[in-house]
C-alpha positions as CSV (number, residue, x, y, z in Angstrom):
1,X,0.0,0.0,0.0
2,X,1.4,3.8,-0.8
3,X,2.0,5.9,2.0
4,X,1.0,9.4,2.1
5,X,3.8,11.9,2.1
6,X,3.3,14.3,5.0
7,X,5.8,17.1,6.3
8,X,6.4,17.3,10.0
9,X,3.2,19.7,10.7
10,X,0.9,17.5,8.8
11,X,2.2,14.8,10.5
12,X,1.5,16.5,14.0
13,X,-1.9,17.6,13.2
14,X,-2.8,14.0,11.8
15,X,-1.8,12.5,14.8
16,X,-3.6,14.8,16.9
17,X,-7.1,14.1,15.1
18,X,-6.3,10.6,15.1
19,X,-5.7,10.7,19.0
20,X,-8.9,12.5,19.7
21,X,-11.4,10.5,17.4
22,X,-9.5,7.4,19.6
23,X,-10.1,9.0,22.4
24,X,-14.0,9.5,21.5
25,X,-14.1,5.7,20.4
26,X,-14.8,6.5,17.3
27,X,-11.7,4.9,15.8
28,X,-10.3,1.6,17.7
29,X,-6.5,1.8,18.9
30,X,-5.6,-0.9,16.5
31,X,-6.9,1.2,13.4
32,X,-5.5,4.3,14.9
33,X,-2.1,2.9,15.1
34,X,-2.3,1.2,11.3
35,X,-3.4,4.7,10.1
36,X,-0.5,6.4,11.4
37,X,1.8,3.7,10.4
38,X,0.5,5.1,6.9
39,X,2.0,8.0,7.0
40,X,5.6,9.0,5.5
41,X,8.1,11.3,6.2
42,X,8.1,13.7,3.1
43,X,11.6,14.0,1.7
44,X,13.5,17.6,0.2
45,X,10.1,19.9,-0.4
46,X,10.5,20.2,-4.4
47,X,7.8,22.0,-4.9
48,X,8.9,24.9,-2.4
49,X,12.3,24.9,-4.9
50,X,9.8,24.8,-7.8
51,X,8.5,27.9,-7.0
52,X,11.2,30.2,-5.7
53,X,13.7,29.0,-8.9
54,X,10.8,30.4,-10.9
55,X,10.6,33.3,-8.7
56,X,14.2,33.9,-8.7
57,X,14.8,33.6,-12.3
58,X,12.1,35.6,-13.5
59,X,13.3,38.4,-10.8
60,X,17.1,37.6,-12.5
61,X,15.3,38.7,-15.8
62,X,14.7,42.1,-14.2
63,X,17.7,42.7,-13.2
64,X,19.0,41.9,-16.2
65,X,17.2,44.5,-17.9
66,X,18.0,47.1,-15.6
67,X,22.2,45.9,-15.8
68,X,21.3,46.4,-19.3
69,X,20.6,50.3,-19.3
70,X,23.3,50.4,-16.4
71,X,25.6,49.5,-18.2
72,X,28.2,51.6,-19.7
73,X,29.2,49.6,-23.0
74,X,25.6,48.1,-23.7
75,X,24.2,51.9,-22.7
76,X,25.9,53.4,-25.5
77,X,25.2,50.8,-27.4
78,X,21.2,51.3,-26.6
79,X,22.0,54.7,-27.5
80,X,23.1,53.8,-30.9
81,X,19.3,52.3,-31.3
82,X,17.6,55.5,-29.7
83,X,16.6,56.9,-33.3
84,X,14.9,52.9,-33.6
85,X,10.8,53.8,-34.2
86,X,8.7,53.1,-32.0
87,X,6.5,50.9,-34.0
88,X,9.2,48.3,-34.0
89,X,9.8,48.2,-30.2
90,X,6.0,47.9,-30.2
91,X,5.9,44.9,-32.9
92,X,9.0,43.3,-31.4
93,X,7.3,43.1,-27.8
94,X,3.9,41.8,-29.5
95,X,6.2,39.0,-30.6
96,X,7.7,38.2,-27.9
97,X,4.5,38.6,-25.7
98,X,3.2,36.4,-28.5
99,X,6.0,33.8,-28.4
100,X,5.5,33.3,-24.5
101,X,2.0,32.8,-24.7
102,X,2.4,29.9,-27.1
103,X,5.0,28.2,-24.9
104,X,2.9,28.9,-22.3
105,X,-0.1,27.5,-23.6
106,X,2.2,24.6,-25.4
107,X,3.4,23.9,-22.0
108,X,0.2,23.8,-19.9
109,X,-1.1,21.5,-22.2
110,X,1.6,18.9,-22.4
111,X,2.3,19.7,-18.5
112,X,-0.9,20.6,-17.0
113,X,0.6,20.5,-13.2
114,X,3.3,22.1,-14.2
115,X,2.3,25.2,-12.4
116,X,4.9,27.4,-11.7
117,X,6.8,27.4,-15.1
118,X,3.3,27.7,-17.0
119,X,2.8,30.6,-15.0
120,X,6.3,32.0,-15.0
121,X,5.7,32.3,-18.8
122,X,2.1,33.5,-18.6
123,X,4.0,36.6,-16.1
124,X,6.8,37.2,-19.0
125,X,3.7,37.4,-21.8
126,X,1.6,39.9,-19.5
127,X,4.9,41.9,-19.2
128,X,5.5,42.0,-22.4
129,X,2.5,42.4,-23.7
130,X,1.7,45.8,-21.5
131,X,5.5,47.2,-22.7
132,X,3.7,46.4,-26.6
133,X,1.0,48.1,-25.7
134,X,2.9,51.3,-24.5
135,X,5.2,52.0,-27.3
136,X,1.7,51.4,-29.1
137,X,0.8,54.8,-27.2
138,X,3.7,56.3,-28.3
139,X,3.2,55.0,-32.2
140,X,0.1,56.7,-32.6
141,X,0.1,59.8,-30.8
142,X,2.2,60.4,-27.3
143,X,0.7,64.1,-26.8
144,X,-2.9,62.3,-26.6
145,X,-4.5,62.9,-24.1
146,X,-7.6,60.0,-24.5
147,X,-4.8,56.9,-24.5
148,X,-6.9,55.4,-21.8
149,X,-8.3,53.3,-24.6
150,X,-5.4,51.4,-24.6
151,X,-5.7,50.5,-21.2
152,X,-8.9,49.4,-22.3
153,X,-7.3,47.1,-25.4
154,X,-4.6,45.6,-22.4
155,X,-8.3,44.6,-20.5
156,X,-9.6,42.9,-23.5
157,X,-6.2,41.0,-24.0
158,X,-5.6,40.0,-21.0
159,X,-9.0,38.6,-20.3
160,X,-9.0,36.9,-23.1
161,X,-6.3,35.3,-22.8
162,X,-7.1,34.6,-19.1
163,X,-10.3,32.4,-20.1
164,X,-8.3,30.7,-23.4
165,X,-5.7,29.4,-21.4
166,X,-7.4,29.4,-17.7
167,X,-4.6,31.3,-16.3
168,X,-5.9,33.3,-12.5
169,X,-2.4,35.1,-12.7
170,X,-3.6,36.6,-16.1
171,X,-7.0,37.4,-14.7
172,X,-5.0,39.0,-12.0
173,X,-3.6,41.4,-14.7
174,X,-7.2,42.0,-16.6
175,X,-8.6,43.2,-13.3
176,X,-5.4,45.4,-11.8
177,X,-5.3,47.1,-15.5
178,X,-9.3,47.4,-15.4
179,X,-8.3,49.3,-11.8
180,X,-5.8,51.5,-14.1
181,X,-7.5,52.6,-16.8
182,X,-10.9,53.1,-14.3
183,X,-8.4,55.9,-12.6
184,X,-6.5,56.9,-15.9
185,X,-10.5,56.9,-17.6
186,X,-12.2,59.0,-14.7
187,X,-9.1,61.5,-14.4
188,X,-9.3,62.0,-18.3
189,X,-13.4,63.0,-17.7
190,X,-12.5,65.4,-15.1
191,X,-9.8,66.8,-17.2
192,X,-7.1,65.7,-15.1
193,X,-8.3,67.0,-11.8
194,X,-8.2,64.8,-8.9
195,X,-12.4,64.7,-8.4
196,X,-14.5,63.4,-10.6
197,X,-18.2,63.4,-9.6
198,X,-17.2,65.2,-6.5
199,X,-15.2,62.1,-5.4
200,X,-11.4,61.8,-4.9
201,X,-9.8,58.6,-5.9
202,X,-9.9,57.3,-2.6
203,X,-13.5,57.2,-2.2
204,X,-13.9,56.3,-6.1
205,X,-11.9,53.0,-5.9
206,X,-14.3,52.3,-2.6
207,X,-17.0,52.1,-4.9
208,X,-15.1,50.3,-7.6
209,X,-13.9,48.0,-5.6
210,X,-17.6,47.3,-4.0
211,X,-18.9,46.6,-7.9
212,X,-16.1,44.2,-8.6
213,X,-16.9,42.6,-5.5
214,X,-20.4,43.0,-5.8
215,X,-20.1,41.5,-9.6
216,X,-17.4,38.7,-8.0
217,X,-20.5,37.4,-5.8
218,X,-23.2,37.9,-7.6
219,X,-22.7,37.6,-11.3
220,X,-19.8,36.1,-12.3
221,X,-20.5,32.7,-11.1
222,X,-23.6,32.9,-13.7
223,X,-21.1,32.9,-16.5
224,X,-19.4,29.6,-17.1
225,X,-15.9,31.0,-18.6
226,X,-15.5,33.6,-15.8
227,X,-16.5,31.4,-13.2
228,X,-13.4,29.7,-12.1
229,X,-12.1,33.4,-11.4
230,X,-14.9,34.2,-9.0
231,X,-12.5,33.2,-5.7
232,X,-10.1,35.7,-7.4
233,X,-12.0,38.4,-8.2
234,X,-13.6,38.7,-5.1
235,X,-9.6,39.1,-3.3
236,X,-9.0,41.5,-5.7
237,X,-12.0,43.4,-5.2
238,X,-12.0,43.4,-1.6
239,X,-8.1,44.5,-1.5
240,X,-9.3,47.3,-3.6
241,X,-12.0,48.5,-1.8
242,X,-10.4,47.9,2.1
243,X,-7.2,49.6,0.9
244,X,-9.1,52.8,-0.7
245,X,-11.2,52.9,2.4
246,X,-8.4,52.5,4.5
247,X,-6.6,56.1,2.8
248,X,-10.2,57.2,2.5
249,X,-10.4,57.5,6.5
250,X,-6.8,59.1,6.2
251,X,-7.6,61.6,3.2
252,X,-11.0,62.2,3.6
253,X,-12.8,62.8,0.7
254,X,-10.5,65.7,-0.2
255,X,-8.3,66.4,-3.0
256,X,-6.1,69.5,-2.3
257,X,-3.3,68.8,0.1
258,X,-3.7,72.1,1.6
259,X,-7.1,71.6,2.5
260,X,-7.1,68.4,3.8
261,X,-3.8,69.9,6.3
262,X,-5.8,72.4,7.4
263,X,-8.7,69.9,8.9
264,X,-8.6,68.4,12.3
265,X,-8.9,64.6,11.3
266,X,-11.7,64.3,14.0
267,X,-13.2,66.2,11.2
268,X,-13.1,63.0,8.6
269,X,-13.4,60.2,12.1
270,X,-16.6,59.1,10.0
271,X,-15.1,57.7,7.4
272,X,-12.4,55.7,9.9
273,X,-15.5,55.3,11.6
274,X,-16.7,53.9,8.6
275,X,-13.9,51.0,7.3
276,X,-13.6,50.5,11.2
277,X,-17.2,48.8,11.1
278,X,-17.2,47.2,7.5
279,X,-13.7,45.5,8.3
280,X,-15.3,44.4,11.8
281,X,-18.0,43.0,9.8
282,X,-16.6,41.8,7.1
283,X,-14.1,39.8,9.6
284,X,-17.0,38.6,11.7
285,X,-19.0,37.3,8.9
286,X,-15.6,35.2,7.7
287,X,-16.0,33.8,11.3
288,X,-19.1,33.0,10.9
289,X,-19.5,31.3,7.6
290,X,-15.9,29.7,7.3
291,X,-15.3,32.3,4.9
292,X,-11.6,33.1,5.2
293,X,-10.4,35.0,2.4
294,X,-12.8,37.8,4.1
295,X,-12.2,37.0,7.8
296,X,-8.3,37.2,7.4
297,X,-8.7,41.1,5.2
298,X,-11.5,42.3,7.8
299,X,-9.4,41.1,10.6
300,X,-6.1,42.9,9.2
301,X,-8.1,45.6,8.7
302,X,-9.7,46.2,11.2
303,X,-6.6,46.2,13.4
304,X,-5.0,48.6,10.7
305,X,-7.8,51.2,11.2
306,X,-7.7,51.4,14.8
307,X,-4.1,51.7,15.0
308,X,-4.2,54.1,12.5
309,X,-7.0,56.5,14.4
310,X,-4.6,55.9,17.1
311,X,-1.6,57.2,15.9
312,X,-3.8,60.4,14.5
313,X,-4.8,61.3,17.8
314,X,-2.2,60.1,20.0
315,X,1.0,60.5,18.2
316,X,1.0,64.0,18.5
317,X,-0.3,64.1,22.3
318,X,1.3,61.7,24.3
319,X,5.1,61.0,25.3
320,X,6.4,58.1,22.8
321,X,7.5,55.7,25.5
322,X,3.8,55.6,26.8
323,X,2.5,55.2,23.0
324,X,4.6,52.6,22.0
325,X,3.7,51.1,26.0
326,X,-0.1,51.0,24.8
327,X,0.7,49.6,21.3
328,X,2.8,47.2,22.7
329,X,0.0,45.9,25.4
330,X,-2.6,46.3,22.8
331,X,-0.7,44.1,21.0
332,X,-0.5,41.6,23.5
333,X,-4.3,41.8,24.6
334,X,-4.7,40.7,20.4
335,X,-2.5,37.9,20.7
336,X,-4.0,36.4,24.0
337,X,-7.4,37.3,22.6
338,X,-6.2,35.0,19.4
339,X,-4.4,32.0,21.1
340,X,-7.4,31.4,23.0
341,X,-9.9,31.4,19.8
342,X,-7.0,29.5,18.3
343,X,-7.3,26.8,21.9
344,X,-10.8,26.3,21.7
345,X,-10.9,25.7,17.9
């Protein structure tokens, strides 16, 4: 009979279920024991290597672009080039972008568990693809000032591309450039300013981020090609909107940084107020259902809000070895608070 590979935790919590379901006679001592006796010692964790070679290499690629315009001999060598149009950086990166694609999709079909270097490649065609898109900008007219369509153009490719070859780190990209050109689109409307619809970007991503959740939960499990992207759109949309909510109780819904420094920031408490309670909510309904994508981003933000309305109104009023004392106790108070959840569970 195969054994099942287990690291030393898994091991540890096996064994611990095991002795309590013995201990509730609902599993004899003799099966106990033969269960455990099933369980292996997993060798050298490959799949950790896996994934940090990938990560390393394509990080090694990054640097080796930057060496590449550091460096004095290949620099004036680039320089040579500078007179190069655009439209052939442009063509040469759709090629390329095009080129990892294919090996990407080549790959994840011969290798489908292959995950890390399918999505190693998927990550070079996304980056490639967006530095195609922006000498694209610059082919047809750089002092434009509508090139939020082609923001619009990276959306469409990248989601298309997302379903074709089921990639989530692709659908990653569709929805962080659908955040950009929503910003870059908005900005364009309000010619430039930093309100559009009397909202600053803070409080605009808030309700963008709301829709894509709202549209993660509610609608996109309705279509069949988007729907194995619902877990990820509904991340994504709730790190968008807890994050603008987050600078929204900071900011306020102002956009002139000498307004906003000459408010009080009990002035604004409502909107800390504000992602105070949805983070406390959002964290207790996680509890409740087992949901933990939401419990673990309404717990961490729920502590980030209340330390951050306590450094507004203490930092400035209170000797730093007592703040850092009642940050430090506070701190403590979590962790207890935590370990003994963490005990009863």
């Amino acid at each position: 009979m195969k054994k099942l590979d287990v690291n030393k935790t898994e091991r540890e919590i096996i064994e611990q279920a095991l002795g309590h379901w013995e201990s509730e006679q609902l599993l004899t001592k003799e099966k106990s024991d033969e269960l455990k006796e099933n369980l292996d010692d997993k060798g050298f964790e490959w799949g950790m290597l896996a994934r940090y070679a990938f990560w390393i290499a394509l990080a090694s690629l990054i640097f080796s672009v930057v060496s590449l315009f550091s460096d004095s001999y290949l620099s004036d060598l680039v320089e040579k080039f500078y007179e190069t149009p655009n439209v052939v950086f442009c063509l040469g990166f759709a090629c390329l972008a095009i080129l990892f694609y294919l090996l990407g999709f080549r790959n994840k079909a011969k290798n489908p568990d292959k995950n890390f270097s399918n999505e190693t490649l998927m990550l070079a065609g996304a980056f490639s693809t967006a530095a195609s898109i922006g000498f694209l900008g610059q082919v047809l007219d750089r002092n434009e000032n509508h090139f939020t369509l082609l923001f619009l153009l990276s959306i469409i490719i990248y989601a298309v591309l997302s379903i074709k070859l089921s990639s989530k780190l692709l659908w990653v990209f569709t929805l962080v450039a659908l955040g950009i050109w929503f910003a870059t689109e908005t900005a364009y409307h309000s010619n430039w300013g930093f309100k559009f619809w009397g909202m600053n970007y803070p409080l605009r991503f808030t309700i963008f981020g709301l829709l894509l959740t709202g549209f993660a939960i509610f609608i996109q499990p309705r279509i069949k090609s988007l729907s194995i992207f619902q877990s990820t759109s509904y991340v994504v949309g709730l790190l968008y909107t807890m994050i603008a909510l987050w600078m929204l109780s900071i900011f306020g819904n102002y956009s002139d940084f000498d307004k906003w420094s000459s408010v009080r920031q009990y002035e604004i408490f409502y909107w800390g107020l504000l992602g105070i309670g949805i983070s406390l909510g959002l964290a207790i309904y996680g509890m409740k259902t087992k949901d933990h994508v939401s419990r673990d981003i309404g717990f961490v933000f729920f502590i980030l809000n209340l330390y951050t309305r306590f450094v507004e109104y203490l930092w400035d009023n209170m000797n730093r070895t007592i703040f850092f004392l009642l940050i430090a106790i506070s701190f403590w108070f979590v962790g207890r608070w935590a370990e003994s959840i963490w005990k009863k569970k």
